[in-house]
TIGUGU-791229 format. One record per residue (C-alpha): x, y, z; residue in one letter. Coordinates in steps of 0.05 Angstrom, whole numbers, plus 5000, padded with zeros to 4 digits. Example, Ala and Ser with C-alpha at 12.3 -4.5 7.8 and 13.67 -1.06 7.14 Angstrom:
BEGIN
524649105156A527349795143S
***
This chain:
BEGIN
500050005000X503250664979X502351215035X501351985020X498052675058X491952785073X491553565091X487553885152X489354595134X486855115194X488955885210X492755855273X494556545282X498356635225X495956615160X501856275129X501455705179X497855095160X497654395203X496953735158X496253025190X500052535141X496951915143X495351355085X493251445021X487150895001X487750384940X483650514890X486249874856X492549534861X498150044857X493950704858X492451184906X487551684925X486552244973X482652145039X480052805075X475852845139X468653105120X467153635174X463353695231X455953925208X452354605234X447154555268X440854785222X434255035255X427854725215X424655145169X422055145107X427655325054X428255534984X431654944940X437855034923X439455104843X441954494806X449054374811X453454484752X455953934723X461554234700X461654174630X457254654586X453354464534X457654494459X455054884407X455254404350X456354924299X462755244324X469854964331X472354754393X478455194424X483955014469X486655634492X492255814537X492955714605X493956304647X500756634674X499556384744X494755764772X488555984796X486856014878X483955294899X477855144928X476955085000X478554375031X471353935046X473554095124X472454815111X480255035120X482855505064X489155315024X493955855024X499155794963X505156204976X508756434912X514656144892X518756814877X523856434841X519956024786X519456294711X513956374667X512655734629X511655944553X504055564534X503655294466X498855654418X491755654415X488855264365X481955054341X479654304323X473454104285X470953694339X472753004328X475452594386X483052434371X488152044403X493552374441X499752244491X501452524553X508552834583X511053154641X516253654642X520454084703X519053364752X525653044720X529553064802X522752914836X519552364795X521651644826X518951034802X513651214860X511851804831X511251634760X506751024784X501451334821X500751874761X500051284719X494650914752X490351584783X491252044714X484452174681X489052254625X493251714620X486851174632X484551434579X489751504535X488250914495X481451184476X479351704429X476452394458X475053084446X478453774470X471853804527X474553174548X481053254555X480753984583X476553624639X482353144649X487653644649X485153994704X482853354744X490753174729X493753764753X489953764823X492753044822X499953334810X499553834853X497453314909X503452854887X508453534903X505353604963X506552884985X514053084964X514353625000X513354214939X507854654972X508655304918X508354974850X506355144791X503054754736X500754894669X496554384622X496254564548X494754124483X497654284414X496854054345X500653204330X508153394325X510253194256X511052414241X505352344288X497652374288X496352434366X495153074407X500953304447X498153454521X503353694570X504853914631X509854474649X511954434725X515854874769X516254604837X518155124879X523055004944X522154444967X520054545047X523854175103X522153985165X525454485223X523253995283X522653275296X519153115364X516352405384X512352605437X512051965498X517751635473X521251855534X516451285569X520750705535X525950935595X533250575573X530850325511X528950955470X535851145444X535050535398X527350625384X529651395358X534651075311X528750655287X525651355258X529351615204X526952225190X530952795220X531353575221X532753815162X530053275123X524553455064X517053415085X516652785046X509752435064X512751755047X518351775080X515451985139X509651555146X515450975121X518351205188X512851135233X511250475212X519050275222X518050605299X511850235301X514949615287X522049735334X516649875387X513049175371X520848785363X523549095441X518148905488X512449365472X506948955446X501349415465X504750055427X500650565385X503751075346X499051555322X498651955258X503452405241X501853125243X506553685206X504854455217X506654825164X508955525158X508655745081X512056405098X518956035133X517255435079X518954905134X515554405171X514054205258X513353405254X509553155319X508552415324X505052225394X507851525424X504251075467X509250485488X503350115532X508749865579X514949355575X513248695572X516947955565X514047315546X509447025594X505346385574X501946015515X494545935526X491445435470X483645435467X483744725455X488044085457X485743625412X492043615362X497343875419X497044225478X501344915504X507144545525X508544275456X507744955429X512745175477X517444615453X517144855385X516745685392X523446035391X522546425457X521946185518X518346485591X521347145609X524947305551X523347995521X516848035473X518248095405X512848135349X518047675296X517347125344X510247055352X509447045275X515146505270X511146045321X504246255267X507945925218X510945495249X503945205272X501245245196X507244885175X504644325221X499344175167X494444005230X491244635224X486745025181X486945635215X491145965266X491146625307X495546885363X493847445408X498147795453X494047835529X496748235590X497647705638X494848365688X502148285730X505948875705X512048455674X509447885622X504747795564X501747165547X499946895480X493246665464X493146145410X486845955373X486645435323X481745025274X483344235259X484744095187X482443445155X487043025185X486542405133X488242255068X488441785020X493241714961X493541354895X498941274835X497740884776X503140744720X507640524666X515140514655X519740194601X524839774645X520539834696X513839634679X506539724713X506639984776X501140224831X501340524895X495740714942X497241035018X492741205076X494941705123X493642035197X497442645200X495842575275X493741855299X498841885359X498342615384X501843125379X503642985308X505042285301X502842135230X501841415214X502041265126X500540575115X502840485041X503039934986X505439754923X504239304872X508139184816X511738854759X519038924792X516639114866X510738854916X512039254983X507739355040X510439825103X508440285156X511740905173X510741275239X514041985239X513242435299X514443255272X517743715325X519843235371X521543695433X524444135379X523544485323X523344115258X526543515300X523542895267X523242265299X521641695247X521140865250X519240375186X516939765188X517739405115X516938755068X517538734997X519438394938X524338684896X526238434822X530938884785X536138774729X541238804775X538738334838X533337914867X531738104945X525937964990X527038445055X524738505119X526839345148X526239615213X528540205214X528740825262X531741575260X531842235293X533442835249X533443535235X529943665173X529644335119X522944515088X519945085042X518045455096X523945355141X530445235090X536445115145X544045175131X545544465179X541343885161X544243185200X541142545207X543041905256X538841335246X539840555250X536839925209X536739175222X534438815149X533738155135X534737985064X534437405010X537637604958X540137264883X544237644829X550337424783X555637304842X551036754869X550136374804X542636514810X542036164882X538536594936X542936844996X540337035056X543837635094X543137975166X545538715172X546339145227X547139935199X547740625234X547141165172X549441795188X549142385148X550643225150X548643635099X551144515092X546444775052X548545485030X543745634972X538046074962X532945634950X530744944970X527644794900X530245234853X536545404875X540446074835X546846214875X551245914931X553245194938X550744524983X555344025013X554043305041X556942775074X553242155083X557041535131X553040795140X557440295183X554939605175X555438955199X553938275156X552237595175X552437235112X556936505120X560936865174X559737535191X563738135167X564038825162X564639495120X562840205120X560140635058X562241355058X558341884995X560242504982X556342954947X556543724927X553944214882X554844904856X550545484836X551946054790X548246574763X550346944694X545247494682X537847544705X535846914656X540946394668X544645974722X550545494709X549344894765X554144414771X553943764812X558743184841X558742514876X563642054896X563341344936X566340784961X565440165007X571340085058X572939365075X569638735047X570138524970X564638694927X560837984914X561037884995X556438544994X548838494993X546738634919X541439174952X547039454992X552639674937X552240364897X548240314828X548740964774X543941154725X537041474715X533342154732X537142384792X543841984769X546442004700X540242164645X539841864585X541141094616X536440654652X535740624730X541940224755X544740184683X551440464689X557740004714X560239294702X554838804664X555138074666X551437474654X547937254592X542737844599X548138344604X545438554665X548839094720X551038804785X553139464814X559639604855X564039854903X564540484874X561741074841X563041744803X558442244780X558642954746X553043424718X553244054694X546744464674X544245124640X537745314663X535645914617X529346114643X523546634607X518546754658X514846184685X517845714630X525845474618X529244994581X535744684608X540744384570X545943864601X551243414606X552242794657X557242274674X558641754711X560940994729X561440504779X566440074783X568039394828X574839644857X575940134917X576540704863X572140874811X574840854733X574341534711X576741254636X569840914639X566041454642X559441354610X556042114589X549442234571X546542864544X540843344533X534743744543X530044014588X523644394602X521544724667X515044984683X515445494748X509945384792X508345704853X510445134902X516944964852X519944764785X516844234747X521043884708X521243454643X528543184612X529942774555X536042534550X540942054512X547341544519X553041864479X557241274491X551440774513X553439984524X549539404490X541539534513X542140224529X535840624499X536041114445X533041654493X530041674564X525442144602X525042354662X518742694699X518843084771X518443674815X524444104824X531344194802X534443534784X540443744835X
***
C-alpha cells in the first residue's frame, strides 16, 4: 500500500501556517492511490421551510455544435483552489523564484475525438518510480489514453490531472508549484495530440523539528527506538518517507518489548511564509513486557507445552512481534491446522504477556493413489492412507503399498514432527517387499528408526544431519551367486550432514550445498563381516545474468572393507536414471555380466553434471551434460565414464519447478535406449 498526505489545513494565528496530518493514502486498485479528507463536523440547522437550492453544475457546458472547439492558453499563474471539504482554506505562497512557462498556441479543432499522449516536464529530480506510478494509475488522462476523445474531454482531464499533481508535490514536500496543462496540434510524424504539463516546483519545504512525543516512556530503551525513525531535522516534508518512518518506529516498538504500542498519525504544521515544517508524532509504548505463557483454546492436536517446545522464545524472555509470527507459521507448517491466530494478552502482573493461541483442525486423513507405466520398469501402483495425527501431537501414521511388475512392498511409517524441537523428526519403518530388478533379486524384511533435523519450504536451514539405524533381513540372488538365493543379516547406523548454502530449496540460483553421508554395517552372511560406505556429494550454483544459472553437481563413493560379491546386491552403489546419469536406465551404468548383460553394481561410484537453466518467465529449458560409472574396485574408473546428454523443460509453479528431461547415451553399452525421460518436481540437483 503506497502512503501519501491527507491535509487538515486551519488558521492558527498566522495566515501562512497550516497543520496537515499525514496519514495513508487508500487503494483505488492495486498500485493507485487516492486522497482521503475528513468531512467536517455539520452546523447545526434550525427547521424551516427553505428555498431549493439551484441544480449543481455539472461542470461541462453544453457544445454548440456549429462552432469549433478551442483550446486556449492557460493563464500566467494557477488559479486560487477551492476550499478543503473540512472548511480550511489553502493558502499557496508564491514561489518568487519560478519562471513563466511559455503555453503552446491556441488552436481550434473541428470536433472530432483524437488520440493523444501525455508528458510531464520540470519533475525530472522529483519523479521516482513512485511517483511516475501513482500518476499512471490515478491520471484521468493517461486511463484514457488509449481511447479517442475530444478537446471537452480532455480539458476536463487536464485539470482533474493537475489537482492530482499538485497533490503528488505535496506528498514530496513542493507546497508552491506551479502547473500548466496545454494541448497542441500532432508533432510531425505523428497523428496524436500532444498534452503536457509544464511544472515548476518551487523549494522544496523541510522539516525544522522532529519531536516524538511519549517516547521518553520507553525509559533505557528509547535511544534505539529513535534510531528506528529516520526522519530527521532538516529532512524534506516527504509524506512517504515519513509515514515509512512511523511504521518502522511502530514496528521497533513491537520487536523490544512493547506489544501494546500505538503510534499515532503524524501531524506536520506548516508555515508557508518560513517554507518549513514542525513533525509531531505522539507515542504510546503501553508498557514493557516479556513473554509470559501460551494459552491454547483447545488440545485436541497438541496442547501449550508442545507449542512451547517448538516456539523460539521461551518464559521471560523479552516480547518480540517476529517471534510470535515464527511460532504462526510454524503451527501452519504443522499441516494439523486450518486456521491459526495468536493474540498477545496482559497477563494483568505488570511484567509478562501471554499468548493466546486459537486454532481450527484440518482434515486430518488422506488417502493417496498412483497408477503407471515405465519401460524397464513396467506397471506399477501405489495407494497410501494417512493420519497426519493418529498418535498426538503429530504422530502421522501412512500405511502404504505397492504393487508391481518389479516391486510388491507393504510398510508402515510412523513419523513424529517437532519432537521436543523444532523441525526435530523422529521416524521408524516397518517394511516387506519383493524386489526384482536387472541388477538383483531380494525379498526384505526393514526396521528402521531415525531422529533428524529436517529443511522445508517454509523453514530452508543451513545444517541438516541425520542418525538413524536399520536391522534388514534379506534374500537375495544376482550374478555372484550363480542365481542361488542368499540370505543376509545387517546391522547399519547411517549417518549423514548436509551445509546447505543456497537460496532456494527447490530452485536454487546462487551459493553451493555440501553432504556427507556415513553407513557402518555389519553382515552375517556364512560368517559375519563388516564394511562402511562413505558418499560425498556437492553442488554448485551460478548465476550469469537475470535469465540463466550454470549448476554444477558431484558425487563420489566407496565401500571400505569387504570385496564386492560378499556385499548384499541391495546394499552396493548403482548409477543411472533421473537423479543419476540421464539418458541410461535406473541402475544401468557400471560392470554387466551374465547372459542378459545385466548390471550388478559395485564398490564404487563417480558422477558429474553440469546444467544451464535459461529461464523466460514461468517457463525454461535446460540443457545438460552427465557422467558417471561404477566400478568393482575401491576407486572408481574415471576412463569409463559413460555421458549422457540433453534437454530440458521447466515449468515454474508457485510451490516449485516442474520438470521434464529427455535425454540420451553418447557412449551407451549393448541395451542402452536411444533416449530416456524423466518426469518430477524440482531441480534435478
Amino acid at each position: 500500500m503506497t502512503n501519501g498526505l491527507r491535509n487538515r489545513r486551519r488558521f492558527s494565528g498566522c495566515p501562512h501556517v497550516a497543520r496537515l496530518v499525514l496519514a495513508p493514502l487508500l487503494l483505488a486498485a492495486p498500485g493507485t492511490v487516492r486522497a482521503q479528507s475528513a468531512p467536517p463536523a455539520p452546523e447545526p440547522v434550525e427547521e424551516q421551510a427553505l428555498p431549493l437550492d439551484p441544480m449543481p453544475d455539472i461542470g461541462v457546458d453544453w457544445p454548440d455544435m456549429g462552432q469549433p472547439d478551442r483550446v486556449e492558453p492557460l493563464p500566467a499563474e494557477p488559479q486560487a483552489e477551492a476550499a478543503d471539504p473540512d472548511g480550511a482554506v489553502v493558502v499557496e505562497a508564491p514561489d518568487l523564484e519560478a519562471q513563466p512557462v511559455e503555453q503552446s498556441p491556441a488552436f481550434t479543432d473541428a470536433g472530432e475525438e483524437r488520440r493523444y499522449s501525455v508528458a510531464l516536464h520540470g519533475v525530472e529530480g522529483i519523479a521516482d518510480d513512485q511517483f511516475n506510478l501513482r500518476f499512471k494509475e490515478l491520471s484521468a488522462l493517461s486511463q484514457g489514453e488509449k481511447r479517442r476523445a475530444n478537446l471537452a474531454q480532455i480539458n476536463r482531464r487536464l485539470k482533474e490531472d493537475r489537482d492530482l499533481l499538485d497533490q503528488l508535490l505535496r506528498a514530496k514536500g513542493y507546497y508552491a508549484a506551479r502547473i500548466r496543462g496545454s494541448v497542441s496540434p500532432p508533432p510531425a510524424g505523428s497523428d496524436r495530440l500532444a498534452v503536457r504539463f509544464d511544472v515548476v516546483p518551487g523549494t522544496q519545504y523541510r522539516l525544522s523539528s522532529v519531536d516524538l512525543m511519549g517516547l521518553e516512556g520507553t525509559g533505557p530503551r528509547e535511544p534505539k527506538l529513535r534510531e528506528a525513525f529516520p526522519v530527521k531535522v532538516g529532512d524534506p516534508v516527504d509524506a512517504d518517507r515519513i509515514v515509512a518512518g512511523r511504521d518502522s518506529l511502530s514496528t521497533a516498538l513491537a520487536e523490544n518489548g512493547f506489544p501494546f504500542a500505538k503510534v499515532d498519525e503524524p501531524e506536520v504544521r506548516i508555515d508557508h511564509e518560513e517554507r518549513k515544517g514542525d513533525l509531531d508524532i505522539v507515542v504510546t509504548p503501553g508498557g514493557y513486557r516479556t513473554f509470559g505463557h501460551i494459552v491454547l483454546n483447545e488440545n485436541k492436536l497438541f496442547n501449550a507445552r508442545h507449542l512451547q517446545e517448538i516456539a523460539r522464545f521461551d518464559p521471560g524472555d523479552p516480547y518480540m512481534a517476529s517471534d510470535v509470527e515464527d511460532l504462526r507459521r510454524a503451527i501452519v507448517a504443522t499441516g494439523l491446522v486450518s486456521t491459526v491466530t495468536l493474540k498477545p494478552r496482559d497477563a494483568g502482573d505488570g511484567e509478562h504477556v501471554d499468548l493466546d493461541v486459537e486454532v481450527r483442525s484440518a482434515p486430518l486423513r488422506t488417502i493417496a493413489g498412483e497408477l503407471g507405466y515405465g519401460t524397464g520398469e513396467g506397471y506399477r501402483a501405489e495407494v497410501s492412507w494417512q493420519h497426519r495425527n493418529l498418535l498426538p501431537p503429530e504422530g502421522a501414521v501412512t500405511l502404504r503399498g505397492v504393487i508391481g511388475t518389479q516391486e510388491q512392498t507393504g510398510s508402515v511409517l510412523y513419523r513424529r514432527n517437532n519432537f521436543h524441537r523444532r523441525d526435530n523428526v523422529l521416524t521408524g519403518l516397518l517394511s516387506v517387499s519383493n524386489i526384482k530388478r536387472d541388477a538383483y533379486d531380494a525379498r526384505t524384511i526393514t526396521i528402521a528408526a531415525g531422529l533428524e533435523r529436517q529443511t522445508n519450504i517454509l523453514f530452508q536451514k543451513k545444517w541438516v544431519w541425520r542418525v538413524g539405524t536399520e536391522l534388514v533381513a534379506s534374500d537375495e540372488a544376482d550374478f555372484f551367486s550363480g542365481g542361488s538365493r542368499r540370505t543376509f543379516f545387517i546391522g547399519a547406523v547411517p549417518l549423514s550432514l548436509t551445509y546447505d548454502g543456497s537460496d532456494d530449496l527447490l530452485n536454487p540460483t546462487k551459493g553451493f550445498r555440501l553432504g556427507g553421508r556415513l553407513s557402518p554395517e555389519l553382515s552375517f552372511q556364512s560368517g559375519t563381516f563388516g564394511y562402511a560406505r562413505v558418499q560425498l556429494d556437492g553442488s554448485v550454483y551460478q548465476p550469469m545474468g537475470d535469465r540463466v544459472v550454470v549448476a554444477a553437481r558431484t558425487r563420489f563413493g566407496t565401500i571400505l572393507g569387504s570385496s564386492v560379491d560378499r556385499i548384499a546386491p541391495s546394499r552396493r552403489f548403482y548409477a543411472g536414471g533421473g537423479a543419476s546419469v540421464r539418458g541410461y536406465g535406473y541402475q544401468k551404468i557400471g560392470p554387466r555380466y551374465g547372459p542378459d548383460d545385466d548390471p550388478v553394481g559395485g564398490k564404487s561410484l563417480a558422477e558429474f553434471s553440469l546444467e544451464a537453466r535459461v529461464r523466460f518467465g514461468d517457463f525454461g529449458v535446460v540443457p545438460f551434460v552427465d557422467a558417471g560409472n561404477i566400478s568393482t574396485s575401491f576407486l572408481p574408473r574415471f576412463r569409463d565414464l559413460r555421458i549422457g546428454a540433453g534437454m530440458g523443460v521447466r515449468y515454474y509453479s508457485s510451490f516449485g519447478p516442474i520438470r521434464v528431461d529427455v535425454g540420451t547415451p553418447l557412449n551407451p553399452q549393448k541395451g542402452d535406449p536411444k533416449i530416456a525421460v524423466y518426469v518430477s518436481l524440482g531441480q534435478a540437483f
